[in-house]
N, CA, C and O of each residue as an XYZ file, in Angstrom:
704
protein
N     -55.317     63.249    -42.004
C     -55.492     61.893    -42.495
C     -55.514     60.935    -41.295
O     -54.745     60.949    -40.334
N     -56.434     60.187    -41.506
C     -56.545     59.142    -40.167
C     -54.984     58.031    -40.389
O     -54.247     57.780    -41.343
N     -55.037     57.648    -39.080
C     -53.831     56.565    -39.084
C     -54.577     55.148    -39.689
O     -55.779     54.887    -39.643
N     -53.204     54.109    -40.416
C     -53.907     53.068    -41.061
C     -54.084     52.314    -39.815
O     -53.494     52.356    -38.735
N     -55.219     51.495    -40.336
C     -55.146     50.489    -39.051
C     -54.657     48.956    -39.823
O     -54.725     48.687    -41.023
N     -54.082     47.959    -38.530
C     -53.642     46.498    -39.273
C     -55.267     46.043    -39.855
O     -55.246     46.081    -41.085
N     -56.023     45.817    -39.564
C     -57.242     45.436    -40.375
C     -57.445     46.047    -41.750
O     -58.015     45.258    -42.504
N     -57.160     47.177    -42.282
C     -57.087     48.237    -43.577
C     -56.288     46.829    -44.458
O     -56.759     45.939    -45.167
N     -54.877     47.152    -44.008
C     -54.097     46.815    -44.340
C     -54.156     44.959    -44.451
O     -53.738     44.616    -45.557
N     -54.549     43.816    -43.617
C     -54.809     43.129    -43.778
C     -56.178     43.020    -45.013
O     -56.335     42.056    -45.762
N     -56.888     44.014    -44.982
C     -58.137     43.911    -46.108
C     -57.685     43.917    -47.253
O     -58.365     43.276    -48.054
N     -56.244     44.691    -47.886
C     -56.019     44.809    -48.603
C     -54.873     43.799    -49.253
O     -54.676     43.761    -50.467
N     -54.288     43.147    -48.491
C     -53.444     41.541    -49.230
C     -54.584     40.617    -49.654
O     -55.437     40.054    -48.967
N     -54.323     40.611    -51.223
C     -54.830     39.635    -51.807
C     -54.586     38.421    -51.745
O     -53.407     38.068    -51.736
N     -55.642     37.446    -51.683
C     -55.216     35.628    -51.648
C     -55.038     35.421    -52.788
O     -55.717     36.117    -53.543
N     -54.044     34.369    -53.457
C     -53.908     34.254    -55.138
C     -54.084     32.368    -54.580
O     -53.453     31.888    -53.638
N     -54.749     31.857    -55.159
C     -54.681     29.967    -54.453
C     -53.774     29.471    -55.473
O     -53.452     30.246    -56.374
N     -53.361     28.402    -55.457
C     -52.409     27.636    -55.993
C     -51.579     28.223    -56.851
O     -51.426     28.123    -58.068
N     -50.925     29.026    -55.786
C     -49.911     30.288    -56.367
C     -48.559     30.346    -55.426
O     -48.423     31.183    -54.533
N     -47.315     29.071    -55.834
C     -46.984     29.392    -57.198
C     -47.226     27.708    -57.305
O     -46.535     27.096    -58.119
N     -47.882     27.217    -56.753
C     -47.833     25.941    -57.176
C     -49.709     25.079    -56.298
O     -50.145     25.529    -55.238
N     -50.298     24.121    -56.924
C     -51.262     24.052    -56.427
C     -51.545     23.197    -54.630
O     -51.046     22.177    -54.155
N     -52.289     23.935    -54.208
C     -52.472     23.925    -52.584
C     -51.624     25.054    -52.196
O     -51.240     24.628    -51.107
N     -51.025     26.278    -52.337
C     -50.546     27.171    -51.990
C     -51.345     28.415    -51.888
O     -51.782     28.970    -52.896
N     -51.541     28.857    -50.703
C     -52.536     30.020    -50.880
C     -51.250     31.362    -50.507
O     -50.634     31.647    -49.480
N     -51.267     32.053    -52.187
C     -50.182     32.898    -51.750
C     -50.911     34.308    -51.150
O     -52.134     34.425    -51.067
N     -50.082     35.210    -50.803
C     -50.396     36.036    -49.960
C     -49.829     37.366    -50.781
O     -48.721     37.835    -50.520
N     -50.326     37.684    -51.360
C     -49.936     39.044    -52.591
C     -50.075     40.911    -51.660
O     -51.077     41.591    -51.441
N     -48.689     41.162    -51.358
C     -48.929     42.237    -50.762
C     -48.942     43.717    -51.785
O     -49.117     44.846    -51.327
N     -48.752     43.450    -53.009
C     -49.010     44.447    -54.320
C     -49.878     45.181    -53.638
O     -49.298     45.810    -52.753
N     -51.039     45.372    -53.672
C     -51.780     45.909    -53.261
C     -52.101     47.434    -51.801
O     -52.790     48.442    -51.644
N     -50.865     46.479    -50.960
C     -50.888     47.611    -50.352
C     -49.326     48.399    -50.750
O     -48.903     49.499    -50.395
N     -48.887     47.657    -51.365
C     -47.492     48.453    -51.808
C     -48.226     49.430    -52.765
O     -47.695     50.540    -52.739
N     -49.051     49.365    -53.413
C     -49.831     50.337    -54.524
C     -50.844     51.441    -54.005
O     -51.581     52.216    -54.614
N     -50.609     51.227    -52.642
C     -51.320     52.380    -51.934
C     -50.684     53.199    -51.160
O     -50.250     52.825    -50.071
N     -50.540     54.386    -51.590
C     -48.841     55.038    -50.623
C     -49.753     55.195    -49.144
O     -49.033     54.996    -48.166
N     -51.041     55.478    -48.838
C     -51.079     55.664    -47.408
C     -51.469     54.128    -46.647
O     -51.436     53.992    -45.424
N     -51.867     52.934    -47.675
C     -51.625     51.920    -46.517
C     -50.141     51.455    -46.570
O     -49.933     50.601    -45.708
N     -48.921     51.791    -47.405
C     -47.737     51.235    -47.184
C     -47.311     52.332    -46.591
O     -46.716     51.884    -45.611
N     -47.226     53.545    -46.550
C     -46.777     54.004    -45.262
C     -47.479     53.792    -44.118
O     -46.766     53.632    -43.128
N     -48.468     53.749    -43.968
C     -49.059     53.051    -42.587
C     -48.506     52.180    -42.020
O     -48.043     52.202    -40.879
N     -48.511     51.016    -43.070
C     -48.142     49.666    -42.369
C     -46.706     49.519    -42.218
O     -46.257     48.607    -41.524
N     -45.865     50.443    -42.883
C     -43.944     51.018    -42.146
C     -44.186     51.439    -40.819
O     -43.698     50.986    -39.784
N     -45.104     52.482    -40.991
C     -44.969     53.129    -39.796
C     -45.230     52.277    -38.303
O     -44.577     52.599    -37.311
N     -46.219     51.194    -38.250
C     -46.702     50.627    -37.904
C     -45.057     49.289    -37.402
O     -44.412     49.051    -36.381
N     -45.061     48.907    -38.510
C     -43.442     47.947    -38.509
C     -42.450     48.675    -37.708
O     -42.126     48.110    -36.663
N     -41.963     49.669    -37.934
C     -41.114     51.001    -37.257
C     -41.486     51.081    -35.845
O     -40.721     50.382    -35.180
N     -42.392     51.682    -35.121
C     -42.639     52.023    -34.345
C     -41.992     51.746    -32.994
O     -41.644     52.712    -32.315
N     -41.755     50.208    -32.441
C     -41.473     49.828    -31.811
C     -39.608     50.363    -31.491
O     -38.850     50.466    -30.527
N     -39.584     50.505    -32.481
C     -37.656     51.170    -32.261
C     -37.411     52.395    -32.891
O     -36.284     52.724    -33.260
N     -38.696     53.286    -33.072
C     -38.101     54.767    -32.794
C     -37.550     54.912    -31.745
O     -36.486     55.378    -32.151
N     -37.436     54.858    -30.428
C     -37.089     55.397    -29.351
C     -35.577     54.488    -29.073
O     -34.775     54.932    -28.251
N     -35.268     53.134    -29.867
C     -34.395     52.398    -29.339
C     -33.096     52.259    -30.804
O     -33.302     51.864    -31.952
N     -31.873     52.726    -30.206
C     -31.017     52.294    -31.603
C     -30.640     51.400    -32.363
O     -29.905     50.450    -32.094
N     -31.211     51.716    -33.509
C     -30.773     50.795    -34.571
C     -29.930     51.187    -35.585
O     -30.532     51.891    -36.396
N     -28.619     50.985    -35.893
C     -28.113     51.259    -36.560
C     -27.816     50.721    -37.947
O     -27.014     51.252    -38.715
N     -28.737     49.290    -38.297
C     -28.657     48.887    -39.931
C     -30.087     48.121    -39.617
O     -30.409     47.476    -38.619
N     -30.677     48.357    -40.569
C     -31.715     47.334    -40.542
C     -31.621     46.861    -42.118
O     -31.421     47.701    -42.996
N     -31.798     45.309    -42.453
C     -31.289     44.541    -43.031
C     -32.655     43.542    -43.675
O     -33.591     42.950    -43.139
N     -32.266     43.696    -44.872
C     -33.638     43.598    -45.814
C     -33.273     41.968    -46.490
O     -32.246     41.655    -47.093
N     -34.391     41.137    -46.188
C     -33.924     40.080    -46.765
C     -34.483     39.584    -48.661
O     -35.656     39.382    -48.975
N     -33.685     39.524    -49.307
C     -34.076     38.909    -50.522
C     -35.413     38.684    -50.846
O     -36.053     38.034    -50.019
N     -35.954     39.041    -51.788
C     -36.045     40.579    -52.504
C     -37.184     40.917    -51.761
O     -36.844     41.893    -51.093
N     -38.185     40.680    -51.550
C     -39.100     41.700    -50.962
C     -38.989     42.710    -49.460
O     -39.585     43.712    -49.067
N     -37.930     41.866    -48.925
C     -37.180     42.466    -47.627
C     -36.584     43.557    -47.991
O     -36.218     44.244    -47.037
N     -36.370     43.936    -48.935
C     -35.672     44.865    -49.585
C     -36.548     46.422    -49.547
O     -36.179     47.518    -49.123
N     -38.041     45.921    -50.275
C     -39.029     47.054    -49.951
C     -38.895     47.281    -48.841
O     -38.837     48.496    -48.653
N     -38.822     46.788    -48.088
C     -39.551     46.642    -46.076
C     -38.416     47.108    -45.717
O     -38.705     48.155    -45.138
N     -37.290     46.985    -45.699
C     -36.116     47.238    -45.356
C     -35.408     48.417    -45.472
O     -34.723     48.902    -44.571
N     -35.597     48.975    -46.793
C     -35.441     50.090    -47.159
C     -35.726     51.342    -46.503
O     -35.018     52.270    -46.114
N     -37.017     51.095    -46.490
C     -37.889     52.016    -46.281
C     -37.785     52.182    -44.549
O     -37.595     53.265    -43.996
N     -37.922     51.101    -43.961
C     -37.585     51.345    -42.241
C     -36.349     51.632    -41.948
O     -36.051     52.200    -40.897
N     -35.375     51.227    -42.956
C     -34.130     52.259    -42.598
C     -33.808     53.633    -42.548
O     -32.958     54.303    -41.962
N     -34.974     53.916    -43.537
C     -34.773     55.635    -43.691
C     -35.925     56.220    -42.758
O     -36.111     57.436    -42.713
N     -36.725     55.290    -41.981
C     -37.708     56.116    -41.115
C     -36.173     56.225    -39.623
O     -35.504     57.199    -39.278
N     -36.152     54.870    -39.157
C     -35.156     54.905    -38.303
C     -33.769     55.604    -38.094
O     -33.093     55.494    -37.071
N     -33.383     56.451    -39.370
C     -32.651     57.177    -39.583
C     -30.920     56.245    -39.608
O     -29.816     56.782    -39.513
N     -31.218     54.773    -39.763
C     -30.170     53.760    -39.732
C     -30.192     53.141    -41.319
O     -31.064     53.097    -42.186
N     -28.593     52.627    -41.235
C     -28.091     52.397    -42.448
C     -28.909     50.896    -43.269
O     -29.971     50.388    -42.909
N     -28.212     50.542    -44.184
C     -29.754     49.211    -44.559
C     -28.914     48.611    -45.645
O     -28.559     49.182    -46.677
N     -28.646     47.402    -45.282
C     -27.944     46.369    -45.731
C     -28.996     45.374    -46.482
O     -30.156     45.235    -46.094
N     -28.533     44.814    -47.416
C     -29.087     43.241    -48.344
C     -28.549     42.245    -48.067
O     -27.322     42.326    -48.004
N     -29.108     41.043    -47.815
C     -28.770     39.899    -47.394
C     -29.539     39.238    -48.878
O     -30.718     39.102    -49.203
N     -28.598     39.009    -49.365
C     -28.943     38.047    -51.163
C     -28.945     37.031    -51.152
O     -28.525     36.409    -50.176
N     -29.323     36.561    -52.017
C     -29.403     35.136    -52.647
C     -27.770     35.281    -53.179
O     -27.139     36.289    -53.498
N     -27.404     33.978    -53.140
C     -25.834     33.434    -53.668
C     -25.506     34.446    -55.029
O     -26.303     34.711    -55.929
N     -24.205     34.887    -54.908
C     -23.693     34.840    -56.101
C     -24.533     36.477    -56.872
O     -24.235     36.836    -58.011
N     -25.187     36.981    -56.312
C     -25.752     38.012    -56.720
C     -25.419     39.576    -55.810
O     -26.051     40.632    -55.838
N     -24.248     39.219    -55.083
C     -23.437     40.782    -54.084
C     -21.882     40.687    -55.210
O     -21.121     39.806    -55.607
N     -22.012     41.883    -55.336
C     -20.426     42.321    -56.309
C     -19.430     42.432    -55.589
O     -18.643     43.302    -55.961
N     -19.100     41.745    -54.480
C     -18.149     41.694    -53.011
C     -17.544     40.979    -52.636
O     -17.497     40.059    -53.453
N     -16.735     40.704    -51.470
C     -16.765     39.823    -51.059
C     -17.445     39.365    -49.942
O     -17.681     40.058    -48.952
N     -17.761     38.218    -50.087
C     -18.935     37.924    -48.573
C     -19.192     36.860    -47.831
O     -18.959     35.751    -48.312
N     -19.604     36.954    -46.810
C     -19.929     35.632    -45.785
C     -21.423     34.733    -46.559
O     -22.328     35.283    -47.185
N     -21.306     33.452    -46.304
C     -22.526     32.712    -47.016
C     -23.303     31.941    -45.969
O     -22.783     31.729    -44.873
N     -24.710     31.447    -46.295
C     -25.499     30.763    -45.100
C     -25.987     29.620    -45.920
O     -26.691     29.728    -46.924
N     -25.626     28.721    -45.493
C     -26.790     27.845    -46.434
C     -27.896     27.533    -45.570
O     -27.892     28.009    -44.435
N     -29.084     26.612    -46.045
C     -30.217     26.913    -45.185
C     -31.281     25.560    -46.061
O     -31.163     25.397    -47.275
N     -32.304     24.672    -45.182
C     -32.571     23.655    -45.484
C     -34.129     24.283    -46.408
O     -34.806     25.213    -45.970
N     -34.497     23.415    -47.927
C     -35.842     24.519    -47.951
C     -36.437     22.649    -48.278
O     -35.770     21.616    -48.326
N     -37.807     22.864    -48.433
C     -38.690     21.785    -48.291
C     -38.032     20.682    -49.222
O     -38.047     19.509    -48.848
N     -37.621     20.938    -50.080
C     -37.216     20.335    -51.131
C     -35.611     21.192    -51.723
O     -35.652     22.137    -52.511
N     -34.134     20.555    -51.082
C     -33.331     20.759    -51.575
C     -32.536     22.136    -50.626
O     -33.257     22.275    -49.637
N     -31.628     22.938    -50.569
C     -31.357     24.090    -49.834
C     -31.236     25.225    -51.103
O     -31.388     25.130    -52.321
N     -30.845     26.473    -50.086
C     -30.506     27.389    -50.637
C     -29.422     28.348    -49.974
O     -28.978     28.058    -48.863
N     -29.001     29.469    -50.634
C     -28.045     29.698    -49.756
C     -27.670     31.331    -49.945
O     -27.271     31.699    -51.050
N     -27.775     32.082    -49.093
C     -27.726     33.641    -48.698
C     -26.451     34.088    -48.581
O     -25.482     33.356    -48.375
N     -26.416     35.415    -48.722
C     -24.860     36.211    -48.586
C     -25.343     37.111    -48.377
O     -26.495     37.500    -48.568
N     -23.903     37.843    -47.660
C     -23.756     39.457    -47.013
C     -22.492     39.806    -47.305
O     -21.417     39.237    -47.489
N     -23.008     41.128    -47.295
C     -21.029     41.676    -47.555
C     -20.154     41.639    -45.950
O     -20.423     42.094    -44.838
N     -18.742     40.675    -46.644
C     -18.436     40.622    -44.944
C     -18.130     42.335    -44.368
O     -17.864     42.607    -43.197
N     -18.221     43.154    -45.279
C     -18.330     44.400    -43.956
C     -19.142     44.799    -44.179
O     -19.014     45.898    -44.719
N     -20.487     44.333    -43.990
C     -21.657     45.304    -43.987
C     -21.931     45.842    -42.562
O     -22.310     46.966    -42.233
N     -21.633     44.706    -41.758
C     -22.042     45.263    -40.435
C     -20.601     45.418    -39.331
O     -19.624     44.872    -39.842
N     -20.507     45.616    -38.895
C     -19.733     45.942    -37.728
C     -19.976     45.228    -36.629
O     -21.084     44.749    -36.388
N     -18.706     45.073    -35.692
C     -19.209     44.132    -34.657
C     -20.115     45.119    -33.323
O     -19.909     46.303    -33.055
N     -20.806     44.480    -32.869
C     -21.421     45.268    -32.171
C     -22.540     46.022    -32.134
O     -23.238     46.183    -31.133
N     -22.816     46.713    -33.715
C     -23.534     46.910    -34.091
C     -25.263     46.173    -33.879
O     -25.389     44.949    -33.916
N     -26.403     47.032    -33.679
C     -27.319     46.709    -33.657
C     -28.229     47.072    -34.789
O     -28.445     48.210    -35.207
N     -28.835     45.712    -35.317
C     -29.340     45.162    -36.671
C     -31.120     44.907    -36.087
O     -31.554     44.616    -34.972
N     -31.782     45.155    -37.330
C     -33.078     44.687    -37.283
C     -33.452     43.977    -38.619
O     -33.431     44.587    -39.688
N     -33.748     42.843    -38.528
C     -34.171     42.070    -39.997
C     -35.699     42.490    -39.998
O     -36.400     42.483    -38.986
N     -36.264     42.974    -41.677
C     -37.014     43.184    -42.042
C     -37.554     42.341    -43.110
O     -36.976     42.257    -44.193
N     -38.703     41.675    -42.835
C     -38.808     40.906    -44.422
C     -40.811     41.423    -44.442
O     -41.504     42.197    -43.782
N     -41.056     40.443    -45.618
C     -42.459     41.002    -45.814
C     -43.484     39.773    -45.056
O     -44.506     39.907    -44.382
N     -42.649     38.418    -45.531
C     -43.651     37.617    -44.678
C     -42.259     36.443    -43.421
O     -41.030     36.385    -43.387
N     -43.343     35.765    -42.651
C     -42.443     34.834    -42.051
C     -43.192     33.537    -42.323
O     -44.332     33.430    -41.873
N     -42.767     32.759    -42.868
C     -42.541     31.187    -43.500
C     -42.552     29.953    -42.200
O     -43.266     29.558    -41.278
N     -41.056     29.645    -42.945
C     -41.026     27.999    -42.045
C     -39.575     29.004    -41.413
O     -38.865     28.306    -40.688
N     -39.097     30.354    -41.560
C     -38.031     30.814    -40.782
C     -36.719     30.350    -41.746
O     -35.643     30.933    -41.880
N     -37.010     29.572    -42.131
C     -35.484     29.291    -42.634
C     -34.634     30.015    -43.206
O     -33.451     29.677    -43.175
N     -35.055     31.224    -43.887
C     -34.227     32.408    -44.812
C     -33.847     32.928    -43.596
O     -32.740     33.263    -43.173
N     -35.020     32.943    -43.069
C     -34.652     34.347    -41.425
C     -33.730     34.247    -40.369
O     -33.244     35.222    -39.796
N     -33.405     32.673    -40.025
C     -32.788     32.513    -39.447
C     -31.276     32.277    -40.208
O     -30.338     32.665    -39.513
N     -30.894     31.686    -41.562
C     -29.857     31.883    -41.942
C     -29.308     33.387    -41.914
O     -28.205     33.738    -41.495
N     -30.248     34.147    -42.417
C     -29.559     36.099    -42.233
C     -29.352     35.922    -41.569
O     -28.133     35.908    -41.397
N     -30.470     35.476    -40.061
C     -29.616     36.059    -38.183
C     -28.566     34.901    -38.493
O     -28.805     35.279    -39.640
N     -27.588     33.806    -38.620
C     -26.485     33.605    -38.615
C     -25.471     34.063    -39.058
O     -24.426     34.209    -38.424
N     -25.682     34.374    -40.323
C     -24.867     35.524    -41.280
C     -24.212     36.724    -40.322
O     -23.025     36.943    -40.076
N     -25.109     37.247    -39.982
C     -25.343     38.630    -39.252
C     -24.410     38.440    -37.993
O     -23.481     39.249    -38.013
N     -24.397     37.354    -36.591
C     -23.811     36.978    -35.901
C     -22.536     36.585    -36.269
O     -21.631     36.886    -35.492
N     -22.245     35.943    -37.345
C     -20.863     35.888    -37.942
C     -19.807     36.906    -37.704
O     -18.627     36.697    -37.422
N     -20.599     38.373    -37.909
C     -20.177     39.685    -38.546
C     -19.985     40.389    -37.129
O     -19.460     41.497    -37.020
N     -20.572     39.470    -35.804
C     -20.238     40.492    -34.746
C     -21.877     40.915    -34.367
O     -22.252     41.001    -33.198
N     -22.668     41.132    -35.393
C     -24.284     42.451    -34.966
C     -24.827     41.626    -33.585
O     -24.548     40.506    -33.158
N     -25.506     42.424    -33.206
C     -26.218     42.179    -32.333
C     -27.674     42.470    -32.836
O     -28.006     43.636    -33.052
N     -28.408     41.601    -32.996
C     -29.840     41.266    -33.624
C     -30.612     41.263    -32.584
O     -30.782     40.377    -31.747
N     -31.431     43.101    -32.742
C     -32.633     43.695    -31.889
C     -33.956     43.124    -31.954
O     -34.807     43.155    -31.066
N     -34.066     42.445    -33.431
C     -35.390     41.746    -33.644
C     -35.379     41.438    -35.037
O     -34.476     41.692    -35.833
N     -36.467     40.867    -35.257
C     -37.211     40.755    -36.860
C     -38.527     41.117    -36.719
O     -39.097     40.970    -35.637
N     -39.125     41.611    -37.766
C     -40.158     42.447    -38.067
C     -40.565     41.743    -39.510
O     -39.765     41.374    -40.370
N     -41.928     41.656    -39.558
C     -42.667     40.995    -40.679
C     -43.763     41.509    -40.846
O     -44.540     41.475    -39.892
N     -44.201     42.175    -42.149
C     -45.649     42.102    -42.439
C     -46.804     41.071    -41.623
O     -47.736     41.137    -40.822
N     -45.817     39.826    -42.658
C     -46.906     38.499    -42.322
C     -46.953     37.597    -41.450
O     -46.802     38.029    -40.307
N     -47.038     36.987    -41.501
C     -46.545     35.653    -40.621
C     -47.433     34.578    -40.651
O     -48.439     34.436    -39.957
N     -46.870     33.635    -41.733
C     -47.782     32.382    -41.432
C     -47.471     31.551    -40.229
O     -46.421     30.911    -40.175
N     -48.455     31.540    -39.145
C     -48.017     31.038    -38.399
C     -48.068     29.729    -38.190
O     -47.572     29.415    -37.108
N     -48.509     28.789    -38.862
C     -48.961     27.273    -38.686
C     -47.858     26.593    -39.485
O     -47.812     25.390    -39.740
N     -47.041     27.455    -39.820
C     -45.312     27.019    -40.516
C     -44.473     27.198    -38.992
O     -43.336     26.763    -38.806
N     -45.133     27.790    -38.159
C     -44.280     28.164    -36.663
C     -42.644     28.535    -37.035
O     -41.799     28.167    -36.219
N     -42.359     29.004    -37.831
C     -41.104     29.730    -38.416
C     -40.404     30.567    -37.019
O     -39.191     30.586    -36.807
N     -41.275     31.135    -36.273
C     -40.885     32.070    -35.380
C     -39.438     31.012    -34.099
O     -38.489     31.309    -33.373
N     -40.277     29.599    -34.606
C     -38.966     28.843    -33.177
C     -37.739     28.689    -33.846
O     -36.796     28.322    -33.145
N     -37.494     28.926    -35.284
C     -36.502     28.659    -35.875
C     -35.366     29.975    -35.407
O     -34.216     29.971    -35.848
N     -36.002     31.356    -34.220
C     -35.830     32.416    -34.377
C     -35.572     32.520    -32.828
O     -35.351     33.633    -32.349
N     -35.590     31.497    -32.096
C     -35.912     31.583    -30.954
C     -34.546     32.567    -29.924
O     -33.372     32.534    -30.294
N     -34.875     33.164    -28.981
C     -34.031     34.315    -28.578
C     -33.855     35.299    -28.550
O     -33.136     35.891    -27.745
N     -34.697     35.907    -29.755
C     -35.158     37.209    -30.403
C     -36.022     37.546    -30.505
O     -36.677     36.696    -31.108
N     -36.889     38.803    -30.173
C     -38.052     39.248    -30.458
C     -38.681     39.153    -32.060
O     -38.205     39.677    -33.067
N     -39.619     38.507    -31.970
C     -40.581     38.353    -33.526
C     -41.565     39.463    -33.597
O     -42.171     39.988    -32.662
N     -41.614     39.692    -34.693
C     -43.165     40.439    -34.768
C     -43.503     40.355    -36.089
O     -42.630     40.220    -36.946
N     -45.079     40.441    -36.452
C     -45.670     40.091    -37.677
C     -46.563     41.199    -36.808
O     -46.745     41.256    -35.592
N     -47.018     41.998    -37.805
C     -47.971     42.772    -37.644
C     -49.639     42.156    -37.819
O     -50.599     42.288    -37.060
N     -49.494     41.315    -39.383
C     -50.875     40.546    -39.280
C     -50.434     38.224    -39.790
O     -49.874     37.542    -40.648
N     -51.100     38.101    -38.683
C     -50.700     36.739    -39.001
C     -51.946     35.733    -39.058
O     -52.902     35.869    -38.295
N     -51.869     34.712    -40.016
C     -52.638     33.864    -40.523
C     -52.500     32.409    -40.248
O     -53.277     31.607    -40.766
């Protein structure tokens, strides 16, 4: 079987327009999640960069980080933590609040998910205006981790989300 390439995989995210609200061009990754060889491609592809380097939790952000997260935890052979939305971990836990266009919101972790010291990789599906991403990396620093990077499918980049991140290696595999 040939390897996927990011162009496959970019061919295959659908545009949905004024989705979820009008002037929004959403970015629907169904599609390649519904294809087991472009979503393993495009893991493998996300992964790659830290086979050779340890990671010991990689950390899936609310909810679609969760697919992405999952799944690169078990390629990396490292453990894989959820970073939730409020009020939805059966634990006890550290909280982030975080500014969104209109109003905040606010994330949790279990305070022992990570260990101090520990090296973490945040996984999500797209990167925004950063603001979820960078509340996890505070969360996460709370706890001691040491944050190897973030990793993204997407990346809108004209939201420039990535400076909200600044210090850490970014990566978006395909960005718009």
């Amino acid at each position: 079987m040939n390897p996927v390439t990011i162009a496959e995989i970019a061919a295959a995210i659908r545009n949905v327009p004024d989705f979820p609200k009008p002037g929004i061009q959403f970015k629907d990754i169904t599609p390649v999640l519904a294809d087991g060889r472009l979503f393993d491609g495009a893991m493998n592809l996300l992964v790659e960069p830290y086979r050779n380097s340890r990671v010991d939790k990689v950390v899936g952000i609310d909810a679609r980080g969760f697919i992405f997260g999952a799944v690169a935890a078990t390629k990396l052979g490292a453990g894989f933590v959820p970073v939730r939305k409020k009020g939805k971990l059966p634990w006890n836990t550290h909280e982030q609040s975080y500014d969104l266009e209109y109003g905040s919101a606010t994330v949790a972790v279990h305070v022992d998910a990570v260990k101090p010291g520990e090296r973490v990789l945040l996984v999500d599906d797209l990167l925004a205006t950063g603001g979820t991403a960078a509340a996890a990396m505070r969360l996460l620093e709370k706890l001691g981790a040491h944050v190897v990077g973030f990793d993204f499918l997407i990346e809108l980049k004209f939201l420039e989300g990535r400076s909200k991140l600044a210090g850490h290696p970014v990566r978006a595999l395909i960005g718009y």
